[in-house]
C-alpha positions in Angstrom: 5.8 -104.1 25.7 7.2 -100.7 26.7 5.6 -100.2 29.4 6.3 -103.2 30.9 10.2 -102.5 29.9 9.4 -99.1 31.8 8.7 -100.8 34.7 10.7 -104.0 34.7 13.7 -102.7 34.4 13.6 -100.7 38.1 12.0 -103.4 39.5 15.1 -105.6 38.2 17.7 -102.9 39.4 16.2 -103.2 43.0 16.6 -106.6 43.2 20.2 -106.5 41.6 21.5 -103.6 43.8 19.7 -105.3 47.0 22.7 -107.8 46.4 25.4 -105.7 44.7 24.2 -102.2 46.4 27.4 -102.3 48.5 30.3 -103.0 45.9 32.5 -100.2 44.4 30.6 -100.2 40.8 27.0 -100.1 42.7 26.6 -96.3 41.3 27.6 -97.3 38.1 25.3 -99.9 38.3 22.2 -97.6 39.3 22.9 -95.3 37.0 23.1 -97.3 33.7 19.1 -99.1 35.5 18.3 -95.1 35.3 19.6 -94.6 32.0 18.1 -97.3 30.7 14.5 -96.7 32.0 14.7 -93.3 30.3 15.5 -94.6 27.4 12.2 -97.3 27.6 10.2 -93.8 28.9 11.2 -91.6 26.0 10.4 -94.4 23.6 6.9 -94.6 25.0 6.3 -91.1 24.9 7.5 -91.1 21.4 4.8 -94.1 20.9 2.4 -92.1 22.5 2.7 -88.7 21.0 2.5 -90.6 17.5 -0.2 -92.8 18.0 -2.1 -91.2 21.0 -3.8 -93.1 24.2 -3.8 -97.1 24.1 -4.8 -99.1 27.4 -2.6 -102.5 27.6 -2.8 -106.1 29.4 -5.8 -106.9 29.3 -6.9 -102.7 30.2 -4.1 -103.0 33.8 -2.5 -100.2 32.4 -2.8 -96.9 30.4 -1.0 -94.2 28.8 -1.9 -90.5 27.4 0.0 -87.7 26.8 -0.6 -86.4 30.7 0.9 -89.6 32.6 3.8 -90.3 29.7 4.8 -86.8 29.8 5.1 -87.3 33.6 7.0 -90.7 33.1 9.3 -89.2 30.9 10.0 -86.6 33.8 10.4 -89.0 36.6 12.5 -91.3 34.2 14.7 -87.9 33.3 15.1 -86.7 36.8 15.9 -90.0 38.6 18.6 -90.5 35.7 20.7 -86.9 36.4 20.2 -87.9 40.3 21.9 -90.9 39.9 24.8 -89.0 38.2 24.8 -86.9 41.2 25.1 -89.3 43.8 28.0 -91.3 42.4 30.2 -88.8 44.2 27.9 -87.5 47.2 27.5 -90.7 48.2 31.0 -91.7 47.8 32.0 -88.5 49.9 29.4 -89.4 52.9 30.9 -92.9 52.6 34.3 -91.7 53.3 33.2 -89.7 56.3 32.4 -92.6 57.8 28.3 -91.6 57.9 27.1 -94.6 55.5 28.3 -98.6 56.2 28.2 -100.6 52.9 24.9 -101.8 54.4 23.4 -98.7 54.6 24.7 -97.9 50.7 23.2 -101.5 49.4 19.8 -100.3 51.1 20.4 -96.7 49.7 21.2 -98.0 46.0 18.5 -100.8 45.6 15.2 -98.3 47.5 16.3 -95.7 45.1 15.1 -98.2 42.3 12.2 -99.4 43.9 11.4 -96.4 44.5 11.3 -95.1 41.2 9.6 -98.5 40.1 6.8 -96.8 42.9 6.4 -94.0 40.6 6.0 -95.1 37.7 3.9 -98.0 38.3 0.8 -95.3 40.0 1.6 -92.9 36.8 0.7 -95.8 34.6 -1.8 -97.7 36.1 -5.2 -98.1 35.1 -6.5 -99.3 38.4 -7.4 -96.9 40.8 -6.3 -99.0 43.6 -3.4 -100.2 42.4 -2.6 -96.7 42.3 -3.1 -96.3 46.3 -0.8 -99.4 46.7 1.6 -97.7 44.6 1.8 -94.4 46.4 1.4 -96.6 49.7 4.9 -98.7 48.5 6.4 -95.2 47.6 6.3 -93.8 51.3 7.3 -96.8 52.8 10.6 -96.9 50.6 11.2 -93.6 51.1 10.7 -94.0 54.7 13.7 -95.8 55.0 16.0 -94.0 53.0 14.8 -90.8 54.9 16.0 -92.6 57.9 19.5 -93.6 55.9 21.9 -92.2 58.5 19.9 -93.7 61.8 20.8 -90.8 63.6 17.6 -89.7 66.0 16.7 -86.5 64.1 16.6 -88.7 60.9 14.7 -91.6 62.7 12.4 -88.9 64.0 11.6 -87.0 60.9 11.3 -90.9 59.0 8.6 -91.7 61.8 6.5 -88.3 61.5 6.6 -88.9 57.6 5.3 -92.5 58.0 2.6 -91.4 60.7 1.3 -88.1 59.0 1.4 -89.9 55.0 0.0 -93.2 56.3 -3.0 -91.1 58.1 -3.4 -89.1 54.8 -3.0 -92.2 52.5 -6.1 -93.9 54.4 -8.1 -90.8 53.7 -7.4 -92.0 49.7 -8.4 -95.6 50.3 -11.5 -94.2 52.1 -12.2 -91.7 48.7 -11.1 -94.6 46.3 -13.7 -97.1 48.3 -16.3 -94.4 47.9 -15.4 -94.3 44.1 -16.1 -97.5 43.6 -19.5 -98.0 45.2 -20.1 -94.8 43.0 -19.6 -96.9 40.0 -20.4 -100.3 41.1 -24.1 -99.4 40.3 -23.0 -97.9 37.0 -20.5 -100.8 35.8 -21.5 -103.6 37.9 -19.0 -104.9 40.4 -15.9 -106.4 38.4 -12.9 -104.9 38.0 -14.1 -102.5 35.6 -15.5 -100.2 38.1 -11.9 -99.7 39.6 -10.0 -98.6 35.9 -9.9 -94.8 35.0 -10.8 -95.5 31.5 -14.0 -97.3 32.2 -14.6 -94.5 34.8 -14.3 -91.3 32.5 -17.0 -92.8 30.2 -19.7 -93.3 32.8 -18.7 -90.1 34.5 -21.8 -88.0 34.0 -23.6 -91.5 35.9 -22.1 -91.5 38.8 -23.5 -90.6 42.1 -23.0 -87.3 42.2 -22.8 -86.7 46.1 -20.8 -89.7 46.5 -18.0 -88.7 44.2 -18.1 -85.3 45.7 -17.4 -86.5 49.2 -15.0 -89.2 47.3 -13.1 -86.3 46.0 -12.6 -84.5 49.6 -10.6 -87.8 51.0 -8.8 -87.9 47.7 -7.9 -84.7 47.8 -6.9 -84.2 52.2 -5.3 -87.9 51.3 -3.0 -87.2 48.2 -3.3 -83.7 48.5 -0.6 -84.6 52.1 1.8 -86.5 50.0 1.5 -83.2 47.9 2.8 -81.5 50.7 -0.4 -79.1 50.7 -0.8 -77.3 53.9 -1.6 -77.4 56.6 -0.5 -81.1 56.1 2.8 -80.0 55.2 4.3 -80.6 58.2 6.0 -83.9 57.7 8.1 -82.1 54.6 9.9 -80.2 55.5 11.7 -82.6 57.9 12.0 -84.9 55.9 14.1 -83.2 53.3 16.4 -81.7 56.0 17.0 -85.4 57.3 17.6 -87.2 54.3 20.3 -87.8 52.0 20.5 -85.1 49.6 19.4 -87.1 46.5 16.2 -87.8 48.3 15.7 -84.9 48.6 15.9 -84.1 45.1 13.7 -86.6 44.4 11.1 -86.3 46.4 10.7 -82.5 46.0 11.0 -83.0 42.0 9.1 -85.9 41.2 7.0 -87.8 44.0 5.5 -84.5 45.0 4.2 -84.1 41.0 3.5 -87.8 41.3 0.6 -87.4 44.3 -1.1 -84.2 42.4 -1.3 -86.3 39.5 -3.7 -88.4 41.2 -5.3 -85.2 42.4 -5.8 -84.1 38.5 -6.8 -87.0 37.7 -9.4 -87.6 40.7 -10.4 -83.9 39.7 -11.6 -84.9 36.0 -13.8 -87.7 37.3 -16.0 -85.7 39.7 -16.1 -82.2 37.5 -17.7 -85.0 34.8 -20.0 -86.2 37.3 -20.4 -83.0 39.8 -21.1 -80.5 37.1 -20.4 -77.8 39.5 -16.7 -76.0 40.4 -16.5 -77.7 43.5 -13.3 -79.6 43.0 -11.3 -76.7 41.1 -13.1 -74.5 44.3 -11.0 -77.0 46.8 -7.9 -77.2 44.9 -7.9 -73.2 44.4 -7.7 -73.1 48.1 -5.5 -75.6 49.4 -2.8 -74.4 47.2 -3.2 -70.6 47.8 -3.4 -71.6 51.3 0.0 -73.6 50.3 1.5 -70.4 48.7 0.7 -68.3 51.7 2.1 -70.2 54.1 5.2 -71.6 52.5 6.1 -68.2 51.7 6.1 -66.9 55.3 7.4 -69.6 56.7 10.8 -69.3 54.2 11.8 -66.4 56.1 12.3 -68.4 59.6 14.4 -70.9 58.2 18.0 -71.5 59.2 18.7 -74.8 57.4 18.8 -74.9 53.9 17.5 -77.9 53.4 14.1 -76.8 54.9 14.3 -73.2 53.4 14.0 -75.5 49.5 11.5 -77.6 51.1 9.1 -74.9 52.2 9.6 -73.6 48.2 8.6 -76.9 47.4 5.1 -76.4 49.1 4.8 -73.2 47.8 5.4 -74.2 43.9 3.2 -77.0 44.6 0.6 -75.0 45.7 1.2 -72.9 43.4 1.0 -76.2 40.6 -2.8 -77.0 42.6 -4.5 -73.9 42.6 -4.0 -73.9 38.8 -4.8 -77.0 38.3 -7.9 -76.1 40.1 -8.4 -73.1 38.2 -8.8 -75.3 34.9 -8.9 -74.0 31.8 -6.4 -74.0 28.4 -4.0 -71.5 29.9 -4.1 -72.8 33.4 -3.7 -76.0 32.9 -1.3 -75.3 30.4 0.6 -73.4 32.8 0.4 -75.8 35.5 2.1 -78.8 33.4 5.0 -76.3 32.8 5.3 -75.6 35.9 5.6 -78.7 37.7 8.5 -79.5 34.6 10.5 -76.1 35.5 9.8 -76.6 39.3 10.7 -80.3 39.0 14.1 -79.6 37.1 15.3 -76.1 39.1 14.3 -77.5 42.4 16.6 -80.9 41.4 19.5 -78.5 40.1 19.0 -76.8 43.6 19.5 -79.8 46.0 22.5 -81.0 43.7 24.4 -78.2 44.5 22.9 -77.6 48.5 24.4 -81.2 48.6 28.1 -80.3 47.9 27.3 -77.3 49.5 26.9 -79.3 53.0 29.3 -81.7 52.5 31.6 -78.8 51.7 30.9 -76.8 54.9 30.3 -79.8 56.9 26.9 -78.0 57.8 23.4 -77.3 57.1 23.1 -74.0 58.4 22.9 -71.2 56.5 24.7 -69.2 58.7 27.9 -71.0 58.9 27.3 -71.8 54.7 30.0 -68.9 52.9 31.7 -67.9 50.2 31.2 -70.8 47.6 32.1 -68.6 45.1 35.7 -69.0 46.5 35.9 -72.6 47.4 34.0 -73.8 44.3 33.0 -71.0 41.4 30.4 -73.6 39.7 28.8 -74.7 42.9 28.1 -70.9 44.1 26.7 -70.0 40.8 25.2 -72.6 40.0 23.0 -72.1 43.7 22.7 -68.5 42.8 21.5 -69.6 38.8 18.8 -72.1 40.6 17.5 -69.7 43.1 17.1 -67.1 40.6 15.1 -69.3 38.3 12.8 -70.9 41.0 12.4 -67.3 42.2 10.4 -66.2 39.0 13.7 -64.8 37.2 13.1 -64.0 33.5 14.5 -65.5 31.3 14.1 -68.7 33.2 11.1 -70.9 32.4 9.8 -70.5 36.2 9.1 -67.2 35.4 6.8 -68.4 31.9 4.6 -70.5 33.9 4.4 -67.9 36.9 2.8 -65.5 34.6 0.8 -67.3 33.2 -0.6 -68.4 36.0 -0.9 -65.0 37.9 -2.7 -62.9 34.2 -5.4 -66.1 33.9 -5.8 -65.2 38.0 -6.2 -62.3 37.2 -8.7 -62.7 34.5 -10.5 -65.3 36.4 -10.3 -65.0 40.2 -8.9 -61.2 40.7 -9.5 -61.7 44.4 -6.9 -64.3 44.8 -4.2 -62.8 42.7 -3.1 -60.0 45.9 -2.3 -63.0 47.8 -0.2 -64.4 45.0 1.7 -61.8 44.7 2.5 -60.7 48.3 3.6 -64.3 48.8 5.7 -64.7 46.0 6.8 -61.2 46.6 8.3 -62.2 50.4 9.1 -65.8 49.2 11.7 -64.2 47.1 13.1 -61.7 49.3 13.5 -64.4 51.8 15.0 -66.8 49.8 17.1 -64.1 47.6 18.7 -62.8 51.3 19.8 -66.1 52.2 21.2 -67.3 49.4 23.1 -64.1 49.0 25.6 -64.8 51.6 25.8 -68.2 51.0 27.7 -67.5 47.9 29.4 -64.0 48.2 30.6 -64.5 52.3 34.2 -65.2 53.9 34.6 -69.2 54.2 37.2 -71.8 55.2 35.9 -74.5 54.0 37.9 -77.2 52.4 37.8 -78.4 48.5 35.8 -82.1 48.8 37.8 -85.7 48.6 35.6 -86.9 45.0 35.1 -83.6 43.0 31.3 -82.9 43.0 28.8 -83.5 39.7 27.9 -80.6 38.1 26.4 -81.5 34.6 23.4 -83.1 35.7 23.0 -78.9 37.4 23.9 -77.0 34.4 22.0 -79.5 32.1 18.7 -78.6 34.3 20.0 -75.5 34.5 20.0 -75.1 30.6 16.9 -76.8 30.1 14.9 -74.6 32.2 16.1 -71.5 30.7 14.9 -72.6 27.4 11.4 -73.4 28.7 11.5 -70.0 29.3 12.6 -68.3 25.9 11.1 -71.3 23.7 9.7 -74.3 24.0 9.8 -76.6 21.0 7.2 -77.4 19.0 7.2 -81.7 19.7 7.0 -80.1 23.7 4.3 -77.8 23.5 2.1 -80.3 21.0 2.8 -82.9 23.6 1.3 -80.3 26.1 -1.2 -79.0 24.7 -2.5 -82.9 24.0 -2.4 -83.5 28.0 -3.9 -80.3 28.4 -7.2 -81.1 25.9 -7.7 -83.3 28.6 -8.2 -81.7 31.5 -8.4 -78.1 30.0 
């Protein structure tokens, strides 16, 4: 029953806003959907946490203390973004930039997208899970393309092309996962659900489930926004509506390398070897690397967060790859700081723009002056994706770099030169974004600010203490895949 509620409930807030979208309460309206999907996800966590891992109707769905922690992120995040774009929306509305069209499509995708989400966190069918994350890109391919002007129809098209490629190289791994184990479970449905697959693991085929694991890994691994199939990321958050953005760096990224972990478990169980931790470590340091140089080019900053967004997520991969207690450990707290600071970040970028009237960080000044809680609150989020103590960033960071050092000591020199110019890149920018000479005018609709503050807040805590019903609930997802 609540995971059914978990997903009906976005489902029905699609439909509704798809005929009330347009109207004056529509953000009211996709709000309280949010709200009350969070409330269905933390009440499913709290089943979960109490009871542990139970498979329902009739074994289509699953949940554990890895995929419910990441539902009650996605529920939490798309909740606060909704708070956020009752006025941004409102403001791009009264520049004339959205028609009460384009605000009905904008209101209802935003719930079908989140249905996306959650429907390939819970399912229990791996191809339901590749239709899932199939339906995701194509929702979001529209609201990329929101304002229909040709650099957002042109970064919409290169997302569509470059994830539609990469999700055929999943249906190609999951095809090869199944005739792995239709010799193992026979060829029902069975051989298709991830329960039914972790227990025959050490049967499978193993050559089969390693090459599986490379399409599943180049075909998730470019939703991910791994490089070098980055390259449709970047412009897509630059393009979008701001909220998209958020979304899509804080919770459909962690969404695609959740089907990467998962993929991961299956063939280390039938593989035996380091082969899939061996991939991962390198497609996210590659990740790291490159993000990190490429932050110091940028001139937009919508781009500059989105090339931080490959390089936490690389960062998130390679120690995922790295397995282990710590590692993983530290990976799951990292994609919830990253997830929650990167948010924070595009709430305020978003009034930032709309403030200045531009994306460039050039002509972005002194929001300190126009609006104190916008320029800190910018400054506060770069600091604490930067790796900042106190800030929980920081937590996971180290713990990630001492077990690299431990385990792999020839990849932790590349960590930290990349981290090292990732934040003197980002750090210089952001810099004179806040403390600079500006003209800009206050907004029409005064900005939301809680939902930054609250992430804020949340984040810093992670980073001096995490409670004890948090890091239980970790250290259950972690057991495993640890």
């Amino acid at each position: 029953m609540e995971i059914l509620l978990v997903l009906a409930l976005p489902l029905a807030g699609g439909v509704i806003l798809a005929l009330v979208g347009h109207r004056r309460y529509a953000a009211e309206v996709n709000s309280l959907f949010s709200f009350l999907t969070l409330a269905a996800a933390v009440r499913l966590a709290v089943l979960v946490v109490d009871r542990g891992s139970f498979v329902a109707m009739d074994e289509l769905f699953f949940v554990d203390p890895f995929n419910v922690f990441l539902v009650a992120l996605t529920a939490f995040v798309s909740f606060t973004t909704t708070l956020f774009s009752r006025p941004y929306m409102r403001n791009e509305a009264a520049k004339g930039k959205l028609s009460p069209n384009m605000m009905r499509l904008y209101h209802s995708m935003f719930q079908v997208f989140g249905f996306t989400m959650l429907l390939a966190l819970l399912t229990n069918n791996i191809g339901i899970l590749w239709v899932a994350m199939e339906a995701a890109t194509l929702a979001t391919v529209l609201l990329v393309s929101l304002y229909r002007t040709p650099a957002s129809l042109e970064a919409a098209w290169k997302y569509f092309i470059l994830c539609g490629v990469g999700i055929a190289q999943a249906l190609f791994g999951t095809i090869l996962v199944y005739f792995a184990a239709e010799r193992v479970l026979g060829s029902g449905g069975n051989a298709l659900l991830w329960t039914h697959l972790y227990g025959v693991k050490d049967q499978l085929e193993p050559t089969v489930l390693g090459l599986a694991f490379v399409f599943l890994l180049v075909g998730y691994g470019t939703k991910v926004g791994l490089a070098p199939l980055h390259n449709w990321l970047p412009d897509a958050h630059a393009e979008g509506p701001t909220p998209i953005s958020a979304v899509l760096s804080g919770l459909l990224l962690n969404v695609a390398l959740y089907a990467v972990v998962r993929s991961k478990a299956l063939v280390d169980g039938a593989l035996g070897t380091p082969l899939a931790g061996n991939l991962m470590m390198g497609f996210g340091l590659l990740s790291v690397v490159v993000a990190a140089f490429f932050l110091s080019r940028q001139k937009d900053v919508k781009r500059l967060f989105a090339y931080s967004s490959i390089e936490h997520m690389g960062l998130t991969t390679f120690a995922f790859g790295m397995g282990g207690p710590v590692a993983t450990f530290a990976a799951m707290l990292h994609m919830t700081v990253h997830s929650l600071t990167k948010s924070a970040i595009f709430f305020v970028v978003g009034h930032a723009v709309q403030k200045t009237g531009t994306q460039q960080i050039d002509e972005i000044r002194g929001l300190n002056i126009t609006n104190p809680t916008i320029g800190w609150g910018l400054m506060l989020g770069s600091l604490a994706i930067l790796g900042m103590p106190p800030f929980g960033v920081f937590a996971s960071e180290f713990m990630i770099l001492t077990t690299a050092m431990r385990e792999h000591s020839w990849a932790t020199p590349f960590l930290l030169i990349a981290l090292g110019v990732a934040f003197a890149a980002v750090f210089s920018k952001v810099q004179g974004m806040v403390f600079g000479d500006t003209t800009a005018q206050r907004l029409p609709h005064p900005p939301a600010l809680v939902p930054v503050f609250v992430h804020l807040a949340l984040v810093l805590m992670l980073g001096l203490y995490i409670p004890p019903y948090l890091a239980a609930w970790y250290r259950q997802a972690t057991q495993l895949f640890g």
